[in-house]
C-alpha positions as CSV (number, residue, x, y, z in Angstrom):
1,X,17.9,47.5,43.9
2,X,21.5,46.2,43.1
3,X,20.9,44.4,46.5
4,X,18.0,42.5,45.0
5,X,19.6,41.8,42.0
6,X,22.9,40.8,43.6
7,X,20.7,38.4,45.8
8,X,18.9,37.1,42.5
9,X,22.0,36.2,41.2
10,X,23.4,34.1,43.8
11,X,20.0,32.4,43.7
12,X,21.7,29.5,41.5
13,X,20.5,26.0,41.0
14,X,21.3,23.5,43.5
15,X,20.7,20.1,45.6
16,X,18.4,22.2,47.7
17,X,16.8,23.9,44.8
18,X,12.9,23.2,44.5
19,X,10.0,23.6,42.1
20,X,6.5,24.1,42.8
21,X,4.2,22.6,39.9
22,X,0.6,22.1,40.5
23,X,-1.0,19.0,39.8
24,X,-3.2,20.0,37.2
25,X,-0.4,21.5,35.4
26,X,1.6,18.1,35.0
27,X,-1.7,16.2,34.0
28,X,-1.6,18.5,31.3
29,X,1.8,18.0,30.8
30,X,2.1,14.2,30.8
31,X,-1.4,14.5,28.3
32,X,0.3,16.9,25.9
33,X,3.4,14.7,25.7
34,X,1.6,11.5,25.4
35,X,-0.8,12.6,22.7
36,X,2.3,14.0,20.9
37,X,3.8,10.7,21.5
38,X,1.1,8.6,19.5
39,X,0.6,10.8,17.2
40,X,3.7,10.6,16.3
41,X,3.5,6.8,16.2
42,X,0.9,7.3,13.9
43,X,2.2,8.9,11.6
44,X,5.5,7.0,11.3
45,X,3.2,4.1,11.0
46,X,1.4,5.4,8.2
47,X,4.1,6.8,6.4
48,X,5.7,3.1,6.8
49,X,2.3,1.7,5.1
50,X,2.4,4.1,2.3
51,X,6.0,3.3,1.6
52,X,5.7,-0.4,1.7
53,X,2.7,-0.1,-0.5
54,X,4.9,2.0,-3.1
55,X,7.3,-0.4,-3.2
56,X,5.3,-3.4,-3.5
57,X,3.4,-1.8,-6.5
58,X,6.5,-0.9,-8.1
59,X,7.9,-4.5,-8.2
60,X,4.3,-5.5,-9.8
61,X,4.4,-3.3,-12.3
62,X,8.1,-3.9,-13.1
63,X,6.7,-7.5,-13.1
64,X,4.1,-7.0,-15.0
65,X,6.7,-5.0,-17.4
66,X,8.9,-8.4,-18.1
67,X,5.7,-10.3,-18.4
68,X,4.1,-8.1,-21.3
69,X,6.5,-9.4,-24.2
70,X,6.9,-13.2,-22.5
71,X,5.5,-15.7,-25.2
72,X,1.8,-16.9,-23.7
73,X,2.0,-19.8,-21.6
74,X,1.3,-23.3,-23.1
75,X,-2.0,-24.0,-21.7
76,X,-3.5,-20.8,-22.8
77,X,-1.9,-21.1,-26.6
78,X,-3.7,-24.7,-26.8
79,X,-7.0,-23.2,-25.2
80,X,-6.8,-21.1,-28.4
81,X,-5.4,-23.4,-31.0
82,X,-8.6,-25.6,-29.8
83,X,-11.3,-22.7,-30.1
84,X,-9.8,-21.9,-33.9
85,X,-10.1,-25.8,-34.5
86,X,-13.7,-25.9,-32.9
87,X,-15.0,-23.1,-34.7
88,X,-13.3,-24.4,-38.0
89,X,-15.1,-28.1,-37.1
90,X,-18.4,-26.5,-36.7
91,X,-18.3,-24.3,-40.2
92,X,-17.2,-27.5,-41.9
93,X,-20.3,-29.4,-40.2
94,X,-22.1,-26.4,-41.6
95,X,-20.8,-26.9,-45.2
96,X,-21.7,-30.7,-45.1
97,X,-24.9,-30.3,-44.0
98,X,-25.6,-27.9,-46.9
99,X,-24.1,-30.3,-49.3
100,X,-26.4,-33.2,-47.7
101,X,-29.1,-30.9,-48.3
102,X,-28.6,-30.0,-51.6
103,X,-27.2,-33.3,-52.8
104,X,-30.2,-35.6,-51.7
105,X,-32.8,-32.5,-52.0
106,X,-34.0,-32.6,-48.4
């Protein structure tokens, strides 16, 4: 036995040193590692997407922050100022229309 073990130690790696694989064995392999390899592409992508999407929703809603005590914008204040005047305009035709009425008893 020391013989054997003696010989098993001078059994070291070398130039002339070879390994027998069978070929199923590396098809599984090269598989393994290659669906390792996109899933792992996969998931960076994802995580990429998830972290650009944050981000993006964070400046809107910092945006959106400024924006909420900004004065309206000018078009939209006039929009208004002409609904108040329209609705006032057609209570006042309202009121003359009475008056007629009453005035000439019609």
């Amino acid at each position: 036995m020391g013989q054997e073990q003696n010989r098993q130690m001078n059994n070291r790696i070398s130039d002339k040193t070879s390994l027998n694989i069978s070929l199923p064995m590396i098809i599984q392999i090269v598989g393994f590692l290659s669906a390792m390899v996109w899933g792992y592409s996969q998931l960076t992508t994802r995580i990429a997407f998830v972290e650009n999407s944050s981000e993006r929703n964070g400046q809107y809603i910092d945006e959106m922050k400024s924006l909420q005590d900004a004065p309206i914008p000018s078009d939209v204040r006039q929009d208004e100022i002409l609904r108040t005047h329209d609705a006032r305009l057609n209570s006042l035709e309202a009121d003359i229309e009475y008056a007629k009425r009453i005035l000439y008893n019609k």
